[in-house]
NUTOR-310626 format. One record per residue: residue in one letter; x, y, z of N, C-alpha, C in turn. Coordinates in steps of 0.02 Angstrom, whole numbers, padded with zeros to 5 digits, always signed. Layout:
<nodes>
aXYZXYZXYZ...
</nodes>
This chain:
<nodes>
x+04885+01057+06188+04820+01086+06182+04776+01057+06237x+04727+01101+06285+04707+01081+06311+04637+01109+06295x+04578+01042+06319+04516+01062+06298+04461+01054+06371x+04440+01130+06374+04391+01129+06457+04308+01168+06415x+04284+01119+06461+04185+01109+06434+04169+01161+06510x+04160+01199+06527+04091+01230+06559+04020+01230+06540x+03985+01197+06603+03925+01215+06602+03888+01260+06620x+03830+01279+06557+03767+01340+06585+03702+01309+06603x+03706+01243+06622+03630+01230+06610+03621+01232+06699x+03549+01236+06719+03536+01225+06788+03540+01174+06806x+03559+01109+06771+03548+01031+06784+03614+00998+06779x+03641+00944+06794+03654+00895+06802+03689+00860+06719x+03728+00870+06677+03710+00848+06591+03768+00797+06604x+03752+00731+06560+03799+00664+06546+03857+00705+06488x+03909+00706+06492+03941+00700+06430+03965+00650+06389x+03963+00635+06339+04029+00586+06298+04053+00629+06256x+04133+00608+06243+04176+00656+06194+04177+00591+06143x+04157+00597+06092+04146+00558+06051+04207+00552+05991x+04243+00623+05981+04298+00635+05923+04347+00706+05953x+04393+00721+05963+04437+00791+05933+04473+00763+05893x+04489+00789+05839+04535+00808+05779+04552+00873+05776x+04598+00863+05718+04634+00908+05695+04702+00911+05657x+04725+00962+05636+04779+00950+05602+04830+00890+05619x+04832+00921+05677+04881+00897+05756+04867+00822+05744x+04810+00788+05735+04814+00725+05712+04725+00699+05771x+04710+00660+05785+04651+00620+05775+04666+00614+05889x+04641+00628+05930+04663+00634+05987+04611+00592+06037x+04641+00534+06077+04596+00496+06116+04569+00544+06164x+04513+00559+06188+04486+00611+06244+04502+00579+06317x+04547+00613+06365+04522+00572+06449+04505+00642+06496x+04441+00614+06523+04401+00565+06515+04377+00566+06457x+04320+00491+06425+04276+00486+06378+04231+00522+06383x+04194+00507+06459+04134+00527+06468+04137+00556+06541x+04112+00595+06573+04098+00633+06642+04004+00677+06634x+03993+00691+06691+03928+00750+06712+03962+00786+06748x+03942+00854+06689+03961+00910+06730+03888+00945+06757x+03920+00967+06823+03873+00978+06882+03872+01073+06840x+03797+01099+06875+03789+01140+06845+03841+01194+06878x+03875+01257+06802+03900+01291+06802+03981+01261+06835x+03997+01209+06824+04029+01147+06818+04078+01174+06759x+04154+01154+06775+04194+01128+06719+04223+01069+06717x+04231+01040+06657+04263+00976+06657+04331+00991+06595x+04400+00977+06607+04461+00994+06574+04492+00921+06563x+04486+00897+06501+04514+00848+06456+04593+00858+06471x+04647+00818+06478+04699+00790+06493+04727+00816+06423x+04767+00849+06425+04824+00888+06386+04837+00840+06315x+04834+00859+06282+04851+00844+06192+04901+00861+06165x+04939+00807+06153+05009+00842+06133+05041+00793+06075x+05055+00857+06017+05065+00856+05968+05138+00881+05948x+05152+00866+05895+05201+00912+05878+05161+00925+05791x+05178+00988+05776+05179+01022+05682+05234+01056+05648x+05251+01023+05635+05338+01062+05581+05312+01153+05566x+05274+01155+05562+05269+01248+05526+05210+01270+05577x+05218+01352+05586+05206+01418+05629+05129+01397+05604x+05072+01402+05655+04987+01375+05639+04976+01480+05656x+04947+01490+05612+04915+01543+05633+04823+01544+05629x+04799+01461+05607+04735+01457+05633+04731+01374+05635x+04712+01331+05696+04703+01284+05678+04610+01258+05706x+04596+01205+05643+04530+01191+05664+04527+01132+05712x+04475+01118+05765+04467+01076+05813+04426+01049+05795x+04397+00990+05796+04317+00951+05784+04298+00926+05838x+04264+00940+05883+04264+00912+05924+04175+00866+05934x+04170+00829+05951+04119+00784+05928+04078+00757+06006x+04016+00805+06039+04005+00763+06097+03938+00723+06095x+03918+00689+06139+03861+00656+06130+03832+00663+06209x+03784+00695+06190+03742+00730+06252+03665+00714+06234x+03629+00678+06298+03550+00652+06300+03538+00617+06253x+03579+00578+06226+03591+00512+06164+03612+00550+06109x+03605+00610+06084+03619+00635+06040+03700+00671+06007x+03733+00654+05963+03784+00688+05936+03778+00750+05926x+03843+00801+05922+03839+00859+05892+03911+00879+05896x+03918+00914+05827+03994+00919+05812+04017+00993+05809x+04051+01014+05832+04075+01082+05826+04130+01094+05778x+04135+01138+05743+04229+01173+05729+04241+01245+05759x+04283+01201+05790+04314+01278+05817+04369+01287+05802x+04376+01366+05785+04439+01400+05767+04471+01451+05791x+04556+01408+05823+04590+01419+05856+04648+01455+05839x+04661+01519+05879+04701+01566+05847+04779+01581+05908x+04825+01569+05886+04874+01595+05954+04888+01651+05986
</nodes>
């Protein structure tokens, strides 16, 4: 699984990846932290898991901390 952040803002934004989870199991982020330059992507280093049975939805948590502040997403991932 791989996880890529694009930016929309006109500026300059700090990231920290603070959490991904998931079924798949609890996943260190690299990098932790980067700034993505505007309209900027930044692509997290491949996640690799293995799951005994066919996922026909799995949830992501992904957890960043942007301008001191947290915020957590779920996203749901379909093959």
């Amino acid at each position: 699984m791989t996880v890529r952040f694009r930016s929309q803002s006109g500026e300059p934004i700090a990231v920290g990846v603070v959490e991904v989870k998931s079924a798949l199991g609890n996943f260190v982020p690299v990098p932790e932290s980067f700034t993505l330059q505007p309209g900027g992507v930044q692509v997290l280093e491949p996640m690799r898991s293995a799951y005994p049975a066919a996922i026909d939805e799995l949830e992501l948590l992904v957890s960043l901390r942007v301008r001191g502040k947290d915020e957590t997403q779920i996203l749901h991932l379909r093959p």
